[in-house]
C-alpha positions as CSV (number, residue, x, y, z in Angstrom):
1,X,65.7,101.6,95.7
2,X,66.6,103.4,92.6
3,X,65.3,107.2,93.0
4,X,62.0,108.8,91.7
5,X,61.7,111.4,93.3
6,X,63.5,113.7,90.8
7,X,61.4,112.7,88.7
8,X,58.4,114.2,90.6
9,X,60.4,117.5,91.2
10,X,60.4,120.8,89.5
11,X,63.4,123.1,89.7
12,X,67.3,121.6,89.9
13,X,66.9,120.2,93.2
14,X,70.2,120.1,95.3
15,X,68.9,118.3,98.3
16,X,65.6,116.8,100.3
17,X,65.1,116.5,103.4
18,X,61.4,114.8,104.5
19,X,60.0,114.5,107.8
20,X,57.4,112.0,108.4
21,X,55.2,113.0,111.6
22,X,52.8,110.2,113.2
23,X,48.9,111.5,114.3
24,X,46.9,109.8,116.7
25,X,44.0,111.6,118.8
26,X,45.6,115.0,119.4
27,X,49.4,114.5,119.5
28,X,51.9,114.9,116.8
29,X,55.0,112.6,117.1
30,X,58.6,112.7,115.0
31,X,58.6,109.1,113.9
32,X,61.4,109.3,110.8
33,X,63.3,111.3,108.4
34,X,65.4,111.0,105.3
35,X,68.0,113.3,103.4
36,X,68.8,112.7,99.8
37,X,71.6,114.6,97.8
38,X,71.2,114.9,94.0
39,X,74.0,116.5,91.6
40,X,74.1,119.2,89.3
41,X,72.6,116.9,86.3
42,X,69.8,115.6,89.1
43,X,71.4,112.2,89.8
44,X,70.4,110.6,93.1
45,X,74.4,110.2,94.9
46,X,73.4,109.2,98.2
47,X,70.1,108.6,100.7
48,X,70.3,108.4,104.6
49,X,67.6,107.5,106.6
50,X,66.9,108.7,110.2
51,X,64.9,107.0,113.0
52,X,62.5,108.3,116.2
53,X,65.6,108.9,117.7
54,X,67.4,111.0,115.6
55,X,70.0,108.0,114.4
56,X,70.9,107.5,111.0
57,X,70.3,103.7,110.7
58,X,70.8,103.5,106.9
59,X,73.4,105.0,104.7
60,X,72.7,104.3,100.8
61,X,75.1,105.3,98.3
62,X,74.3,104.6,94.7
63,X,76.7,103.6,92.0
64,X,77.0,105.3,88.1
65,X,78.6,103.9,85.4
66,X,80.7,106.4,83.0
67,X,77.5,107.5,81.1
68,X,75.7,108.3,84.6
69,X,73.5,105.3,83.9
70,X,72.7,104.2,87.6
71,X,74.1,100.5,88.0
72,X,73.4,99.7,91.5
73,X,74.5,100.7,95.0
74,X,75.7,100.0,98.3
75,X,74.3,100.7,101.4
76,X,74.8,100.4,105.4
77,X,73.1,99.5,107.7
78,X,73.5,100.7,111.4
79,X,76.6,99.4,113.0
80,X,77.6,97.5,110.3
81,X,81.3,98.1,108.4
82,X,80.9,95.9,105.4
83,X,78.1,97.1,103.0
84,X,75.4,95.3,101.1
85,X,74.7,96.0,97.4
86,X,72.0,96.6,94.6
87,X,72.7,96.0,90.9
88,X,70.2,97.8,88.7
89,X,69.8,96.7,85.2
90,X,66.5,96.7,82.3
91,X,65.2,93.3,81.6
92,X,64.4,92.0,78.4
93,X,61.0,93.6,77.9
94,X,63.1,97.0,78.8
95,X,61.8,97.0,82.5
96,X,63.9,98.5,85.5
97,X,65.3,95.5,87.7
98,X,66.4,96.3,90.8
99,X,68.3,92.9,92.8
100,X,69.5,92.8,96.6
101,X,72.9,90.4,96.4
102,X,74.7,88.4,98.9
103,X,78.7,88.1,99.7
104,X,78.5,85.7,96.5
105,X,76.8,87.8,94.2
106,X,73.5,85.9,94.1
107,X,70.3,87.5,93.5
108,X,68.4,87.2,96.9
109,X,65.8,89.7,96.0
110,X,64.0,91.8,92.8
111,X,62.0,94.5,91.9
112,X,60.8,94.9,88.3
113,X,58.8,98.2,87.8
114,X,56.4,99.4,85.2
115,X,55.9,102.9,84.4
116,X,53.4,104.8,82.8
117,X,53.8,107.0,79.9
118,X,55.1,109.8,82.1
119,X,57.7,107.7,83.9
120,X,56.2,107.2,87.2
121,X,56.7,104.0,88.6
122,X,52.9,102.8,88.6
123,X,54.1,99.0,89.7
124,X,56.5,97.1,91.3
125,X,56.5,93.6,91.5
126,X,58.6,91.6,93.5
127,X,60.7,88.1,93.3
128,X,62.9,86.1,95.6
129,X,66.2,84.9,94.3
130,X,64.3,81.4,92.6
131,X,62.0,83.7,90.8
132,X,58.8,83.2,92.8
133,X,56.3,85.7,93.3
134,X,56.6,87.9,96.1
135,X,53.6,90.7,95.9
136,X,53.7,94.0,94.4
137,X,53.1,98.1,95.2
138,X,50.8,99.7,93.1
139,X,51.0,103.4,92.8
140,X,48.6,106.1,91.5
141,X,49.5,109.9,90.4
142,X,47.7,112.8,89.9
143,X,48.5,115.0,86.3
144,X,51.4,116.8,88.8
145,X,52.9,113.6,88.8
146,X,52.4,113.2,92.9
147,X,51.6,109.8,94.3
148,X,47.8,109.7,95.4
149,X,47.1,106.2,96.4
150,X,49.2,103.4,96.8
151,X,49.0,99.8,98.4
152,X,50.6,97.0,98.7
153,X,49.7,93.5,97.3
154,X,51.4,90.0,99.1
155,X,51.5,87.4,97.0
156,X,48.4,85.8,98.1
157,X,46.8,89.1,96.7
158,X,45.6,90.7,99.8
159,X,45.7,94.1,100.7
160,X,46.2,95.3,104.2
161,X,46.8,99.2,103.8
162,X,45.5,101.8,101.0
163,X,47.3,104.8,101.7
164,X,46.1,108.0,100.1
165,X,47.9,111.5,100.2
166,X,46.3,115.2,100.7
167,X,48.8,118.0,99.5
168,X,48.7,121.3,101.3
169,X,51.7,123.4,100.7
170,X,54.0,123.7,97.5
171,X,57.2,125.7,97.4
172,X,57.6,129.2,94.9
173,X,59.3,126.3,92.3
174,X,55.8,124.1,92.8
175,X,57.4,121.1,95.1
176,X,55.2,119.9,97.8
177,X,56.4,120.8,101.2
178,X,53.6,119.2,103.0
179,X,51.2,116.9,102.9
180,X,49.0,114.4,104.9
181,X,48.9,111.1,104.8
182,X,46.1,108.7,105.2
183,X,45.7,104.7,106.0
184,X,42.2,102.8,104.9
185,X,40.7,106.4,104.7
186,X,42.1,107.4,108.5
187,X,44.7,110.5,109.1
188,X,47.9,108.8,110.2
189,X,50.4,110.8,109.3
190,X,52.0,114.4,108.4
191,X,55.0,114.7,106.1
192,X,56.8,117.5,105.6
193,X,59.7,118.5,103.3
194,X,62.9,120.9,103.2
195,X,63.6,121.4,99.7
196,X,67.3,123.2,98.5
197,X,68.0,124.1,95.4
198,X,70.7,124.5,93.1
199,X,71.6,128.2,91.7
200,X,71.1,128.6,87.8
């Protein structure tokens, strides 16, 4: 759950807010929303997530060591008091692992993501806590470092959704504000995004 997006962003970004808008036939319909916080020096510090209703149902707050190396983070789910936790770490072969944990600090599940020469996260692949095989994302950006395709991969290697992304508007910094969403080549969604900014 580690952050990309400031990755993606141009501009010292202080805040995000996304909308994501559902399509079908004629009708527009709010279906979700997060809000994500960065600091000063662009660090991700926390990540809520917002249903059709307007609740917050996930509260994720991530966790720096004293170099402001993201190590992991903890993260709420609705109604619940006691949190569950990431640990991030790099693997031997220098990739990004991020691991779910239980009360006993076991490994229940993993990403592992490859980048490209530009940083973007172009796959994840993910394991259970023995180590098996659990399917993968595969992302695809355009030379603005967007997402343009993506899909998901089980791990009997079949594909159920190819979602590819239209942009339409960009902000005066050059940060998409909205853009469409499409599903196996259909128009299924809208999302748009409230973008604040730090002053230099």
């Amino acid at each position: 759950k580690d952050s990309e997006v400031q990755k993606q962003l141009k501009a010292q970004v202080s805040s995000i807010q996304e909308e994501n808008f559902d399509i079908k036939d004629d009708s527009i319909t709010f279906k979700s929303a997060t809000i994500e916080n960065f600091d000063a020096k662009g660090n991700s510090i926390d990540l809520y997530w917002i249903d059709k209703n307007q609740d917050t149902i996930l509260k994720f707050y991530r966790k720096y060591d004293e170099n402001k190396r993201l190590i992991g983070a903890e993260y709420y789910e609705e109604d619940e008091t006691e949190p569950s936790r990431d640990s991030v770490y790099y693997n031997s072969e220098g990739l990004k692992v991020e691991a779910s944990l239980n009360a006993k600090n076991q490994i229940t599940w993993k990403s592992i993501t490859t980048t490209d020469d530009r940083g973007n996260p172009v796959f994840k692949r993910y394991e259970n806590g023995r180590g098996n095989y659990g399917g993968l994302d595969s992302l695809f950006f355009d030379d603005q470092n967007r997402v343009i395709k993506g899909f998901y991969e089980n791990a009997r290697g079949k594909r159920n959704q190819i979602k590819t992304y239209e942009y339409i508007k960009s902000d005066s910094k050059g940060n998409w504000i909205e853009r469409k969403m499409y599903v196996n080549g259909a128009l299924k969604q809208k999302q748009l995004r409230k973008i604040n900014y730090y002053e230099l």
